[in-house]
mmCIF file of the N, C-alpha and C atoms, coordinates in Angstrom:
data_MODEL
# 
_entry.id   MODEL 
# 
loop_
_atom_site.group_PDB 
_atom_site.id 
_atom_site.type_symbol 
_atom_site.label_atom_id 
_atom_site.label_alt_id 
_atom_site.label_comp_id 
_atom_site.label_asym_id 
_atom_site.label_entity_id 
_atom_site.label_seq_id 
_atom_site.pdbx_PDB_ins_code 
_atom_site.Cartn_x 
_atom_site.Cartn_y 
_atom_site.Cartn_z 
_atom_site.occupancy 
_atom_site.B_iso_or_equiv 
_atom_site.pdbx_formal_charge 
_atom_site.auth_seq_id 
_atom_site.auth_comp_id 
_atom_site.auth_asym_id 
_atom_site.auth_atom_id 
_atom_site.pdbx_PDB_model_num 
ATOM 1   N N  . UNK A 1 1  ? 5.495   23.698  52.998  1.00 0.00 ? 1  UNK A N  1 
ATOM 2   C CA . UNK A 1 1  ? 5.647   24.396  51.732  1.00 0.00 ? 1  UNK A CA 1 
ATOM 3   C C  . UNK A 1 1  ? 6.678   23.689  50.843  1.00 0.00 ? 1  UNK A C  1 
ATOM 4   N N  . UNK A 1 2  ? 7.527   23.105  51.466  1.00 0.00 ? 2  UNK A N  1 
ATOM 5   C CA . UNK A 1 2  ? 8.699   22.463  51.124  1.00 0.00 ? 2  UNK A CA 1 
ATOM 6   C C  . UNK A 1 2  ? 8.254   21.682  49.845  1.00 0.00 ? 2  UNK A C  1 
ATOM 7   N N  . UNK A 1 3  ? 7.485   20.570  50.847  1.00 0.00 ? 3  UNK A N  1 
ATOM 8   C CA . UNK A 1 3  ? 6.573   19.381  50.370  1.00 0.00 ? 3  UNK A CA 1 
ATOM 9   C C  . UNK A 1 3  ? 5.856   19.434  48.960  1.00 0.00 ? 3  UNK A C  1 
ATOM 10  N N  . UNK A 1 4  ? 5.209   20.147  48.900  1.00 0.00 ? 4  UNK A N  1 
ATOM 11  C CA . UNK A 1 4  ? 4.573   20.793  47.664  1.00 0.00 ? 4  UNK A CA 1 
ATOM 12  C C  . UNK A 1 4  ? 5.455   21.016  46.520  1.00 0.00 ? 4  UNK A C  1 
ATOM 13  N N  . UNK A 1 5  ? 6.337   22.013  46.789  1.00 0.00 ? 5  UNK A N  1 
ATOM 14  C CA . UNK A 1 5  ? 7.448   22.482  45.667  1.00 0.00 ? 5  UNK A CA 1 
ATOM 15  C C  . UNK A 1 5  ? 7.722   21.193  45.276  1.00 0.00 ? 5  UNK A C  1 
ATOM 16  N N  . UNK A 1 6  ? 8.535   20.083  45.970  1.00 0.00 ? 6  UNK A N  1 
ATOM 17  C CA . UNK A 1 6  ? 8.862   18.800  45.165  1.00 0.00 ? 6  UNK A CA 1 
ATOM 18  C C  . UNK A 1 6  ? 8.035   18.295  44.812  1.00 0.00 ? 6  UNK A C  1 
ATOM 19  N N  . UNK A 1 7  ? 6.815   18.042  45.534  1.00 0.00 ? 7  UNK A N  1 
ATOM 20  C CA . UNK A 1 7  ? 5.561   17.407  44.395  1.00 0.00 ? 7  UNK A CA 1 
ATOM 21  C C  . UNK A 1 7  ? 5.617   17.706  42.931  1.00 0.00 ? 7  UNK A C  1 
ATOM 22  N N  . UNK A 1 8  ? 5.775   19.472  43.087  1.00 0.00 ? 8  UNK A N  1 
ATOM 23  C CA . UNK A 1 8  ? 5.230   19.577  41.659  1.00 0.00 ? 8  UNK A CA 1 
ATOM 24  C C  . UNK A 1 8  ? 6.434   19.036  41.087  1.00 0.00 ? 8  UNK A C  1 
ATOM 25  N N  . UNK A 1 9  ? 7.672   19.797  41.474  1.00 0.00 ? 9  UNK A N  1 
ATOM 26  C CA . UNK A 1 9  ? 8.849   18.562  40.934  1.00 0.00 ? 9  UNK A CA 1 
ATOM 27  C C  . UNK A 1 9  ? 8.761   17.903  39.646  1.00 0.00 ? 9  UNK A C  1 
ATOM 28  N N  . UNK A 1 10 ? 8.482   16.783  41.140  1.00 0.00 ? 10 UNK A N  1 
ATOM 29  C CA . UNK A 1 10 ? 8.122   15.630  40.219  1.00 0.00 ? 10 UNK A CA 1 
ATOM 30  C C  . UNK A 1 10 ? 7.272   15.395  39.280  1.00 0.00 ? 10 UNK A C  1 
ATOM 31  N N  . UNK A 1 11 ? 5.783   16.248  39.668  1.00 0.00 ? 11 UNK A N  1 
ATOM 32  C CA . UNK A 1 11 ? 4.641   15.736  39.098  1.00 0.00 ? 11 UNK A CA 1 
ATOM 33  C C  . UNK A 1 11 ? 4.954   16.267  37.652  1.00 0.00 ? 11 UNK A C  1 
ATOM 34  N N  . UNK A 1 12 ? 6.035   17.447  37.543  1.00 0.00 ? 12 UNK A N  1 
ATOM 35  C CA . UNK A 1 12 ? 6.402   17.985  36.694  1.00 0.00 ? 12 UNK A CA 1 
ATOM 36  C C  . UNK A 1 12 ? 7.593   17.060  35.380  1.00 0.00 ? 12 UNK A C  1 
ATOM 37  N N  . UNK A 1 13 ? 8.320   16.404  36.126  1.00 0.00 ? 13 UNK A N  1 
ATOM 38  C CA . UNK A 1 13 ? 9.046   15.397  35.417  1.00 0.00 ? 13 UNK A CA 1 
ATOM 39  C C  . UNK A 1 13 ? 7.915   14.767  34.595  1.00 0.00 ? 13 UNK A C  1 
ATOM 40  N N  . UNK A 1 14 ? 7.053   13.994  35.476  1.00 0.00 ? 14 UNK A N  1 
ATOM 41  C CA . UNK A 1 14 ? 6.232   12.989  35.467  1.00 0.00 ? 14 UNK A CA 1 
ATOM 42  C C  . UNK A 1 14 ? 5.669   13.606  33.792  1.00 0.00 ? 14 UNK A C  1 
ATOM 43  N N  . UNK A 1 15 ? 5.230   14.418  34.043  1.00 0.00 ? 15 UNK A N  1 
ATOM 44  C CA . UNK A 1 15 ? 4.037   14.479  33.086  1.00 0.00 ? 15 UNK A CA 1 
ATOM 45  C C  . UNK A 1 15 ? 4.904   15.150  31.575  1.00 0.00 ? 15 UNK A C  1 
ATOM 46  N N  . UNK A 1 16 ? 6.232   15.420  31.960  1.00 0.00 ? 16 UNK A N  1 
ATOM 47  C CA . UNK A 1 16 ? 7.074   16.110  31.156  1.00 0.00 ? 16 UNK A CA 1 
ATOM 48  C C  . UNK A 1 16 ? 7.435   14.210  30.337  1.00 0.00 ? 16 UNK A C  1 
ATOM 49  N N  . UNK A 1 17 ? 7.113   13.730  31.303  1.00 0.00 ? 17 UNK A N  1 
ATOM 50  C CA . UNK A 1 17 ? 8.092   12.248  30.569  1.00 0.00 ? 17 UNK A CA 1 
ATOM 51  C C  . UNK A 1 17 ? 7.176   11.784  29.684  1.00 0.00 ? 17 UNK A C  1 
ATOM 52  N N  . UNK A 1 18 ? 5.744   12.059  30.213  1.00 0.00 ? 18 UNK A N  1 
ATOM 53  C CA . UNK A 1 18 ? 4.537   11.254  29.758  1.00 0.00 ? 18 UNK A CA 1 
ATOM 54  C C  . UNK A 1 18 ? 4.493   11.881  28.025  1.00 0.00 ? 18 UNK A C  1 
ATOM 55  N N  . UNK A 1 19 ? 4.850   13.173  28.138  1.00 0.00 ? 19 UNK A N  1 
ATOM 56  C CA . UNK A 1 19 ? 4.707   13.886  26.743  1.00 0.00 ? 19 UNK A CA 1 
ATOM 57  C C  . UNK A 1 19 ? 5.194   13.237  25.640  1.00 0.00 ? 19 UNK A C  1 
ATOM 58  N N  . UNK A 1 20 ? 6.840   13.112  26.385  1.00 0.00 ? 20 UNK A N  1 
ATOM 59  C CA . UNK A 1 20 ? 7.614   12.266  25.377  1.00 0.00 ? 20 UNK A CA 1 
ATOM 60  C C  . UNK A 1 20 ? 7.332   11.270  24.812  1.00 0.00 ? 20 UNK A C  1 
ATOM 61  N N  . UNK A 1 21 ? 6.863   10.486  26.141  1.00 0.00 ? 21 UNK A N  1 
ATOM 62  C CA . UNK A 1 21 ? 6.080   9.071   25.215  1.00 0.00 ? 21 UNK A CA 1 
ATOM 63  C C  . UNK A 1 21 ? 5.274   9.145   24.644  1.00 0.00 ? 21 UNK A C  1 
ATOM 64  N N  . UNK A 1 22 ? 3.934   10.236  24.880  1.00 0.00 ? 22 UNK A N  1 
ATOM 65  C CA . UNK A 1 22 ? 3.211   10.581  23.783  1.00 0.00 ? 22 UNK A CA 1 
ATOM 66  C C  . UNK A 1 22 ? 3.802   10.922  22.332  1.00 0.00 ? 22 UNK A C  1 
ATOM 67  N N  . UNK A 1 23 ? 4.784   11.716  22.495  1.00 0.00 ? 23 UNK A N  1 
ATOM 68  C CA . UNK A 1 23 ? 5.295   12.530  20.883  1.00 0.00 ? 23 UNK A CA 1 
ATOM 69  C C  . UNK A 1 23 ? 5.470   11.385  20.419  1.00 0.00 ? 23 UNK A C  1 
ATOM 70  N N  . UNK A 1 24 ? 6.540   10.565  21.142  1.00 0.00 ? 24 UNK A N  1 
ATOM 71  C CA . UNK A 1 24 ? 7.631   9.227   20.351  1.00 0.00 ? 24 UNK A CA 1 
ATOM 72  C C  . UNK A 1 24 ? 6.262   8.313   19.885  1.00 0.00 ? 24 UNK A C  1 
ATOM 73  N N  . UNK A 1 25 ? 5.114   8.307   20.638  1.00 0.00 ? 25 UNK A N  1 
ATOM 74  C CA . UNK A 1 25 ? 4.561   6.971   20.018  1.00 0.00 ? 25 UNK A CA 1 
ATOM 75  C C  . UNK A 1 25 ? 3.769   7.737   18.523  1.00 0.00 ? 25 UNK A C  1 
ATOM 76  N N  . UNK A 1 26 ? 3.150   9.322   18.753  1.00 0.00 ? 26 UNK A N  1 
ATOM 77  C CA . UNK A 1 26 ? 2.346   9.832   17.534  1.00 0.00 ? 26 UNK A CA 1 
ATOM 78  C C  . UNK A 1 26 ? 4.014   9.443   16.255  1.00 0.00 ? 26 UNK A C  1 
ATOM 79  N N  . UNK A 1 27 ? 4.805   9.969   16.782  1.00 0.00 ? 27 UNK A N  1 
ATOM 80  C CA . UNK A 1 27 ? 5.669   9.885   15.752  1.00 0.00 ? 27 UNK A CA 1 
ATOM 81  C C  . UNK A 1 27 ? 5.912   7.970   15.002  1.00 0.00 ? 27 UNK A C  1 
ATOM 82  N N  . UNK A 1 28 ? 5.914   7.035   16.129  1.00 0.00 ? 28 UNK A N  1 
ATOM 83  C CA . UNK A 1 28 ? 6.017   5.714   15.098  1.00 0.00 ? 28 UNK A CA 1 
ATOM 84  C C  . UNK A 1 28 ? 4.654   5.687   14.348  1.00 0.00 ? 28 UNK A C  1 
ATOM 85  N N  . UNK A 1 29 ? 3.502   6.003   15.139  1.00 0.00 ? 29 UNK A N  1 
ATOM 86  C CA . UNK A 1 29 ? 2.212   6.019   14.375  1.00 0.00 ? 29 UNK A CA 1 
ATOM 87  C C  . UNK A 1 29 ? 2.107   6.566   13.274  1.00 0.00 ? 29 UNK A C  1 
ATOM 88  N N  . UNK A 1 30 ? 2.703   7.780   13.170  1.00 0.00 ? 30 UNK A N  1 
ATOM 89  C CA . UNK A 1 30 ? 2.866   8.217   11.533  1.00 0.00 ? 30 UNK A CA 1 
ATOM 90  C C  . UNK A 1 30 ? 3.748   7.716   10.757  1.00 0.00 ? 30 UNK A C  1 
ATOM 91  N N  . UNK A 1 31 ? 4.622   7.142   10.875  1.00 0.00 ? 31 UNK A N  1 
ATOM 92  C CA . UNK A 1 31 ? 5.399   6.427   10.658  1.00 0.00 ? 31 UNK A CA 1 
ATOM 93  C C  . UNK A 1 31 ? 4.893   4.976   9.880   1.00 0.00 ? 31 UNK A C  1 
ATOM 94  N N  . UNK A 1 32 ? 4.180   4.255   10.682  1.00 0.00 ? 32 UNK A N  1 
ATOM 95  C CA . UNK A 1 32 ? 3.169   3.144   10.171  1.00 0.00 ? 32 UNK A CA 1 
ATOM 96  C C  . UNK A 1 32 ? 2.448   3.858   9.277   1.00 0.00 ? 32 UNK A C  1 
ATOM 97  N N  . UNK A 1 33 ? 1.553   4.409   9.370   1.00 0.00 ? 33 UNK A N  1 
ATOM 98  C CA . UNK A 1 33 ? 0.893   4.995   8.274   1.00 0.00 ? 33 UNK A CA 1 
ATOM 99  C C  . UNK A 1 33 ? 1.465   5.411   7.161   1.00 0.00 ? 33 UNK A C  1 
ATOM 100 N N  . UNK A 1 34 ? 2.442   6.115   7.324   1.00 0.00 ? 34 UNK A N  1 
ATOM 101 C CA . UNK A 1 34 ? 3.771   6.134   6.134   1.00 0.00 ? 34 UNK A CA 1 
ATOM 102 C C  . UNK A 1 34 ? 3.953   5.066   5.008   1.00 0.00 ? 34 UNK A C  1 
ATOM 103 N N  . UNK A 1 35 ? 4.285   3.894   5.978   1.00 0.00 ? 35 UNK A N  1 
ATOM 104 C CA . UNK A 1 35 ? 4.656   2.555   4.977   1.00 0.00 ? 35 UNK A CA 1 
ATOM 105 C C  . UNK A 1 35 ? 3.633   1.960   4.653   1.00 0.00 ? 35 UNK A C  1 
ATOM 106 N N  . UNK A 1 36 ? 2.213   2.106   5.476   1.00 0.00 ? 36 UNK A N  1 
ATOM 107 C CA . UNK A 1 36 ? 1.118   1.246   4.905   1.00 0.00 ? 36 UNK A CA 1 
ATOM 108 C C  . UNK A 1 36 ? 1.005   2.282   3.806   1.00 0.00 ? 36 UNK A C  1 
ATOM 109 N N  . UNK A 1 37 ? 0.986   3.201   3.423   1.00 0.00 ? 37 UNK A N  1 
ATOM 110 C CA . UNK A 1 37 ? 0.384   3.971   2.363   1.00 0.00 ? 37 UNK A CA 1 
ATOM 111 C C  . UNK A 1 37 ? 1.670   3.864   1.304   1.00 0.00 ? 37 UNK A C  1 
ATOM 112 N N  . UNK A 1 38 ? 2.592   3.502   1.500   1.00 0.00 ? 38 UNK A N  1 
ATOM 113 C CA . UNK A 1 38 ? 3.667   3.213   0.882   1.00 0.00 ? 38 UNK A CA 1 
ATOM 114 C C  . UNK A 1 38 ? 3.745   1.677   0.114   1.00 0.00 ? 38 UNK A C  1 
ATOM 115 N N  . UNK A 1 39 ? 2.883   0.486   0.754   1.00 0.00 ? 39 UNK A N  1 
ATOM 116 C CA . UNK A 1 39 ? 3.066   -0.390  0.545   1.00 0.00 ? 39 UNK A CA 1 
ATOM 117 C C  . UNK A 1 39 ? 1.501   -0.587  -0.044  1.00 0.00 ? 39 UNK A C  1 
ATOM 118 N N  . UNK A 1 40 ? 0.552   0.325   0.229   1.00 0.00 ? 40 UNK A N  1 
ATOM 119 C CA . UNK A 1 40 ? -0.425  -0.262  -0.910  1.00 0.00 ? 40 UNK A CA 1 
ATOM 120 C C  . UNK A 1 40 ? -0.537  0.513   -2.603  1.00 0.00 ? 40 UNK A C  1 
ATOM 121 N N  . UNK A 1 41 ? 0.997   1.865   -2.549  1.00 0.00 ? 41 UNK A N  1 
ATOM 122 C CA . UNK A 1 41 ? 1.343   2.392   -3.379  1.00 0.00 ? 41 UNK A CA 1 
ATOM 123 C C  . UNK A 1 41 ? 1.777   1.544   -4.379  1.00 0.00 ? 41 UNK A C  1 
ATOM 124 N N  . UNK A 1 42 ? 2.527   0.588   -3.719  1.00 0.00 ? 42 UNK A N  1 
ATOM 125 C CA . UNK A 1 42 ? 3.399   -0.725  -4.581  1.00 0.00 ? 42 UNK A CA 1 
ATOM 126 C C  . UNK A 1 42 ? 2.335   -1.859  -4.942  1.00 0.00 ? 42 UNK A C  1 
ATOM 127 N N  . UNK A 1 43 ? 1.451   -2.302  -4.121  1.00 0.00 ? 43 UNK A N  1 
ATOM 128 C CA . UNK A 1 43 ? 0.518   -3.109  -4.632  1.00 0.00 ? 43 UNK A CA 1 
ATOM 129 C C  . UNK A 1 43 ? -0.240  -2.434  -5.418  1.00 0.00 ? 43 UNK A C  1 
ATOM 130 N N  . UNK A 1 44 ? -0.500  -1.293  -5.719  1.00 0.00 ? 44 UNK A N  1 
ATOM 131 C CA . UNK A 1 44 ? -1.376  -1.067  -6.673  1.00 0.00 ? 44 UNK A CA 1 
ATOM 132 C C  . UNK A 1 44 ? -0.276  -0.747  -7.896  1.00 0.00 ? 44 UNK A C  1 
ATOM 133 N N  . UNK A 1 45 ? 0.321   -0.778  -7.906  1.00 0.00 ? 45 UNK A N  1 
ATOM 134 C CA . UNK A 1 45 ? 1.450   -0.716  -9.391  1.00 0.00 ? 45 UNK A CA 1 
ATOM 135 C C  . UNK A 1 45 ? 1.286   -2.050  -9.781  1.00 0.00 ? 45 UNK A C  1 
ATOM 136 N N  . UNK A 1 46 ? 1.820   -2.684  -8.717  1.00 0.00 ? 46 UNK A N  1 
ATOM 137 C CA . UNK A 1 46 ? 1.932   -4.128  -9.100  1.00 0.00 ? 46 UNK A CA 1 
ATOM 138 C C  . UNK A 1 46 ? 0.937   -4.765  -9.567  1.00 0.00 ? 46 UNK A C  1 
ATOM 139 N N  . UNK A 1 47 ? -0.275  -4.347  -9.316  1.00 0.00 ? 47 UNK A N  1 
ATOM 140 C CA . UNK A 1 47 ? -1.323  -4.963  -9.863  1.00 0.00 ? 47 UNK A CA 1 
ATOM 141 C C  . UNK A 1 47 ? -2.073  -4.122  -11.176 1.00 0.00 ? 47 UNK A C  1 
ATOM 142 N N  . UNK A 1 48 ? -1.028  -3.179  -11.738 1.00 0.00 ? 48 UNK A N  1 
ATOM 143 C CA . UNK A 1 48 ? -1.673  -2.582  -12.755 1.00 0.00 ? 48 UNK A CA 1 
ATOM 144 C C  . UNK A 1 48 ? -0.375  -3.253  -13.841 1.00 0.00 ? 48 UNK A C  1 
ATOM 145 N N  . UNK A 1 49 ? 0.589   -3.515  -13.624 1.00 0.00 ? 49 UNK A N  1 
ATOM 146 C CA . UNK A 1 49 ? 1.551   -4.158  -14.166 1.00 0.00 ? 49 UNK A CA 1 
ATOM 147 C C  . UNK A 1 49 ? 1.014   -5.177  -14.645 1.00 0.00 ? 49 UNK A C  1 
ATOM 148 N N  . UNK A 1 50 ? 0.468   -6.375  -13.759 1.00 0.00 ? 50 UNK A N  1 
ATOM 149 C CA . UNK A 1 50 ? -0.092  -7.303  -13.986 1.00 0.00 ? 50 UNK A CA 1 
ATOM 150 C C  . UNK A 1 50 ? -1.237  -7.644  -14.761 1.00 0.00 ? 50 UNK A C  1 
ATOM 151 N N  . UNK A 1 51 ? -2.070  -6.699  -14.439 1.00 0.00 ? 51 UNK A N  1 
ATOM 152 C CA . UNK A 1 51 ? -3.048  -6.601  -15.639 1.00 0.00 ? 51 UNK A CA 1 
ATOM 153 C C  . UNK A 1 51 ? -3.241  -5.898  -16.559 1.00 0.00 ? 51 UNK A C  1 
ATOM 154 N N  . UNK A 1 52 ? -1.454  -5.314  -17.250 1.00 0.00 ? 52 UNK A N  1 
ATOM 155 C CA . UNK A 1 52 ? -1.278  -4.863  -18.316 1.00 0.00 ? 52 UNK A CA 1 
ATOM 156 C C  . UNK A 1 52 ? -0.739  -6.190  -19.166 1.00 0.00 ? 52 UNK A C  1 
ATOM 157 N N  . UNK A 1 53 ? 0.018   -7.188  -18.407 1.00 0.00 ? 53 UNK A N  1 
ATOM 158 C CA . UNK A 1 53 ? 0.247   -7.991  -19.126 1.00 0.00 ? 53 UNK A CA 1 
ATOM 159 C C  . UNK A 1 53 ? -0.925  -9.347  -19.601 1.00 0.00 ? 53 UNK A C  1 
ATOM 160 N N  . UNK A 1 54 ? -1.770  -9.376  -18.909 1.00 0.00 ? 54 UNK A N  1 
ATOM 161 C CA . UNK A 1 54 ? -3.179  -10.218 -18.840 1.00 0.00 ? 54 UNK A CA 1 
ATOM 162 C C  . UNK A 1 54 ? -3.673  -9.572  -20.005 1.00 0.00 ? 54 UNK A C  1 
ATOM 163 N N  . UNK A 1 55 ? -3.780  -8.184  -20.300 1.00 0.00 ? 55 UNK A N  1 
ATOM 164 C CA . UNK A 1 55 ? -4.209  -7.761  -21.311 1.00 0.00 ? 55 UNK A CA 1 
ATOM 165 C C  . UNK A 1 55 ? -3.712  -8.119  -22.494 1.00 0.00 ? 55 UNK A C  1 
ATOM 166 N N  . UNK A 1 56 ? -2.376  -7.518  -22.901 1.00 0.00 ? 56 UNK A N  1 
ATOM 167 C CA . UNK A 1 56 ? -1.196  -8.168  -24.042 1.00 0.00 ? 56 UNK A CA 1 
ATOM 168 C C  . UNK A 1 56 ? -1.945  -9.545  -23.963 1.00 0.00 ? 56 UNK A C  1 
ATOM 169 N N  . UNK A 1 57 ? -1.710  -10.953 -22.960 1.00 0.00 ? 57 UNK A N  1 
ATOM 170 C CA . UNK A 1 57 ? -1.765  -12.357 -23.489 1.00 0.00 ? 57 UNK A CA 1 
ATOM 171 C C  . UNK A 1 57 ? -3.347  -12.313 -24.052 1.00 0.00 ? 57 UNK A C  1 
ATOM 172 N N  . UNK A 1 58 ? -4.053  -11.562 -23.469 1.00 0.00 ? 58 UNK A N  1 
ATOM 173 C CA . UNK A 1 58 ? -5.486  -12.108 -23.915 1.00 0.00 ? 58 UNK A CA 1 
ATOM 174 C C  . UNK A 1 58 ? -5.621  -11.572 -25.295 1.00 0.00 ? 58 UNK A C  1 
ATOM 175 N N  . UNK A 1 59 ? -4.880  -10.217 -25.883 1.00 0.00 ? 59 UNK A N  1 
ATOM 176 C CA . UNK A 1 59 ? -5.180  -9.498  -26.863 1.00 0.00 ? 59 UNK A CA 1 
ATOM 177 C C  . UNK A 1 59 ? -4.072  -10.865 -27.845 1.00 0.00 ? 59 UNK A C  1 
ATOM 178 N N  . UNK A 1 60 ? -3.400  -11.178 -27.507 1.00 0.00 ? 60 UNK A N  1 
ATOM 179 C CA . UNK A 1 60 ? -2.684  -12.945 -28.744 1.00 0.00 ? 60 UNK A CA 1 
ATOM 180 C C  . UNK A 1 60 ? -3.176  -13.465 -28.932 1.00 0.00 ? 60 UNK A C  1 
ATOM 181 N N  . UNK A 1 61 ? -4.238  -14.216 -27.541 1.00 0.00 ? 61 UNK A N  1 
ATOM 182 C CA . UNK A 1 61 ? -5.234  -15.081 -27.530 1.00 0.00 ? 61 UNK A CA 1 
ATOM 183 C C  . UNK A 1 61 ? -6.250  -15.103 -28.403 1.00 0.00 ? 61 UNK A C  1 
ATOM 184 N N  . UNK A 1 62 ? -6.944  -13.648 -28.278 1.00 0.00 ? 62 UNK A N  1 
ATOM 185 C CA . UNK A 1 62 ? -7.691  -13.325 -29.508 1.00 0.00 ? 62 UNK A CA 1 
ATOM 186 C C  . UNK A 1 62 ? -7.687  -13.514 -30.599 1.00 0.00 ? 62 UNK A C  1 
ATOM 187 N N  . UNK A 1 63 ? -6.483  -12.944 -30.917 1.00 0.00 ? 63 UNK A N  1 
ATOM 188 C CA . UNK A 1 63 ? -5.865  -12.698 -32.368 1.00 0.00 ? 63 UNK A CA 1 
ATOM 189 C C  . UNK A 1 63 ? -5.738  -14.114 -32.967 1.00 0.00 ? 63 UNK A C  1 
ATOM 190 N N  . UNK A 1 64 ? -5.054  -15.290 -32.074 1.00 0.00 ? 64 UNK A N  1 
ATOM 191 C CA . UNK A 1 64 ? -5.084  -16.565 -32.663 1.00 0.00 ? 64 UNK A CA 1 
ATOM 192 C C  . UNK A 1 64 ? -6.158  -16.777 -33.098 1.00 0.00 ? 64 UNK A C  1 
ATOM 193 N N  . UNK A 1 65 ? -7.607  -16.629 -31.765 1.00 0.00 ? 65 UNK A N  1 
ATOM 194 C CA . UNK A 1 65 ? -8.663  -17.134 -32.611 1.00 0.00 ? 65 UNK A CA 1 
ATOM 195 C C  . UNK A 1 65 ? -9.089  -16.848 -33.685 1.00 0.00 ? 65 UNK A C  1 
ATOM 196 N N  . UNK A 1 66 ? -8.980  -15.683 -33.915 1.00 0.00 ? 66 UNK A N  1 
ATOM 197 C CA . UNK A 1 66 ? -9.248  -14.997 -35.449 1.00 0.00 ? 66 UNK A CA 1 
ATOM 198 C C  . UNK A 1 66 ? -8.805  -15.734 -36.687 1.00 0.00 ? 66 UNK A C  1 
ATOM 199 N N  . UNK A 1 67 ? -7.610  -15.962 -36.288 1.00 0.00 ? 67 UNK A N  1 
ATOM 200 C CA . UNK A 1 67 ? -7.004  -16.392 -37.681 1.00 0.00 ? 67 UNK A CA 1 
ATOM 201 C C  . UNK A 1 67 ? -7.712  -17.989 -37.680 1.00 0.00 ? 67 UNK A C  1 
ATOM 202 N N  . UNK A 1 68 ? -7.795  -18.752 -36.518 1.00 0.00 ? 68 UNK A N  1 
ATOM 203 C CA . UNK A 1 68 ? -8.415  -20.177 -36.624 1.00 0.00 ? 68 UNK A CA 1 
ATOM 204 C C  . UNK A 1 68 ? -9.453  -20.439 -37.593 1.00 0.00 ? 68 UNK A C  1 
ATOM 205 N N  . UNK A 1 69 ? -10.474 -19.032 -36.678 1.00 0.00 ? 69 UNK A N  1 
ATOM 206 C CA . UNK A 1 69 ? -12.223 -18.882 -37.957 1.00 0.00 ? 69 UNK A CA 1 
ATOM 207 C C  . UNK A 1 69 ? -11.388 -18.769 -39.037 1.00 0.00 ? 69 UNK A C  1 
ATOM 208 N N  . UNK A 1 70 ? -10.704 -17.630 -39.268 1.00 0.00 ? 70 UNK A N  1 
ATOM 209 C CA . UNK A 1 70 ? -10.779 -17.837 -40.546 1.00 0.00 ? 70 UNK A CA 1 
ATOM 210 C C  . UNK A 1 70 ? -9.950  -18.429 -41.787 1.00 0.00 ? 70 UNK A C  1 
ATOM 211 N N  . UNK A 1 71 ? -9.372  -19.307 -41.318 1.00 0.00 ? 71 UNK A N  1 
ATOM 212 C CA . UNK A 1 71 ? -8.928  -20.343 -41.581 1.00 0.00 ? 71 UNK A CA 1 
ATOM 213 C C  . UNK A 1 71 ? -9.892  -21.186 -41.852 1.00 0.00 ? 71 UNK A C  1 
ATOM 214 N N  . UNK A 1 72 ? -10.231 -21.565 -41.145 1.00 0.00 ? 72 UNK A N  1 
ATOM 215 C CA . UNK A 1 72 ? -11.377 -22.845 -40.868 1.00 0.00 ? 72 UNK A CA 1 
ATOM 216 C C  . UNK A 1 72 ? -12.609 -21.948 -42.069 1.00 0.00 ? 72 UNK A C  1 
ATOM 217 N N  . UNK A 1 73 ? -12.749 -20.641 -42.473 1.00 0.00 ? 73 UNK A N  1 
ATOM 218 C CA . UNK A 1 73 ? -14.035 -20.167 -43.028 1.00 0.00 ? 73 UNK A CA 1 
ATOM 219 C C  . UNK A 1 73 ? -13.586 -20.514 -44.736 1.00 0.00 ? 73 UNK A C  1 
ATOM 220 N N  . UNK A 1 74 ? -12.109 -20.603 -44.809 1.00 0.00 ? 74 UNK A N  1 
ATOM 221 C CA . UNK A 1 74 ? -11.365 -20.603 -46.083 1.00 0.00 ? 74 UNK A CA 1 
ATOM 222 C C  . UNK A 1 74 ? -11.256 -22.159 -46.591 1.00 0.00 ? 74 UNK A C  1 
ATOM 223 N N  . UNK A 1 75 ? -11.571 -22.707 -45.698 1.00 0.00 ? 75 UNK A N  1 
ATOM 224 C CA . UNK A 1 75 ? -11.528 -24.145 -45.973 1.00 0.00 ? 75 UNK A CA 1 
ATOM 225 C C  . UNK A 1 75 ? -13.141 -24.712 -46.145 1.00 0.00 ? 75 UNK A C  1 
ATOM 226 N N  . UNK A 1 76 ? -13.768 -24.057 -45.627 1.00 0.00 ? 76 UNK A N  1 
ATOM 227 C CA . UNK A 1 76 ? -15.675 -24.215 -45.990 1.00 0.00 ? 76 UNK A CA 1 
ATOM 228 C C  . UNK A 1 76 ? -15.751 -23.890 -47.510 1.00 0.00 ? 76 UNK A C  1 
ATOM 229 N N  . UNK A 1 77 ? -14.900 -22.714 -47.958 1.00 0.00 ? 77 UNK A N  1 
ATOM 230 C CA . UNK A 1 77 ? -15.334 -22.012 -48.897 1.00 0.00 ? 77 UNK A CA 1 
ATOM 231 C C  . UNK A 1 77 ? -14.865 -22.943 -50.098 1.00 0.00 ? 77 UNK A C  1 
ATOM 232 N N  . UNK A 1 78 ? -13.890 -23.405 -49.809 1.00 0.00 ? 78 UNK A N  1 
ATOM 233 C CA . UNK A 1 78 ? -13.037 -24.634 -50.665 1.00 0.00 ? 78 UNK A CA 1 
ATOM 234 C C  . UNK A 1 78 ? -13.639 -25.574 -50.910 1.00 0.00 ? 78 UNK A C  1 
# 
């Protein structure tokens, strides 16, 4: 009878320990998930940043050409 009682004991540690390592690992796992969702928070800023400014240069770009035609349409007319 003895025998038994310490089995469970242990088997009781045992599986008491196993928990922990379960909790501790769900807990880094959320954890990762945390910063990946954190870090494609920042890449997507960053890439709306970026193609706010692509916008601005292309909207100059434009605008130069404009004035080129018509420049160039003022000098036909001449």
């Amino acid at each position: 009878m003895n025998k038994k009682r310490k089995k469970r004991k242990v088997k009781g540690k045992k599986v008491k320990e196993e928990r922990k390592v379960k909790k501790e690992e769900r807990k880094v796992k959320k954890e990762e998930r945390k910063m990946k969702k954190e870090e494609r928070k920042v890449k997507k800023e960053e890439r709306k940043v970026k193609e706010e400014e692509s916008e601005k240069g292309n909207k100059v770009k434009r605008e130069k050409k404009v004035k080129k035609k018509r420049k160039a349409v003022e000098r036909k007319e001449k």
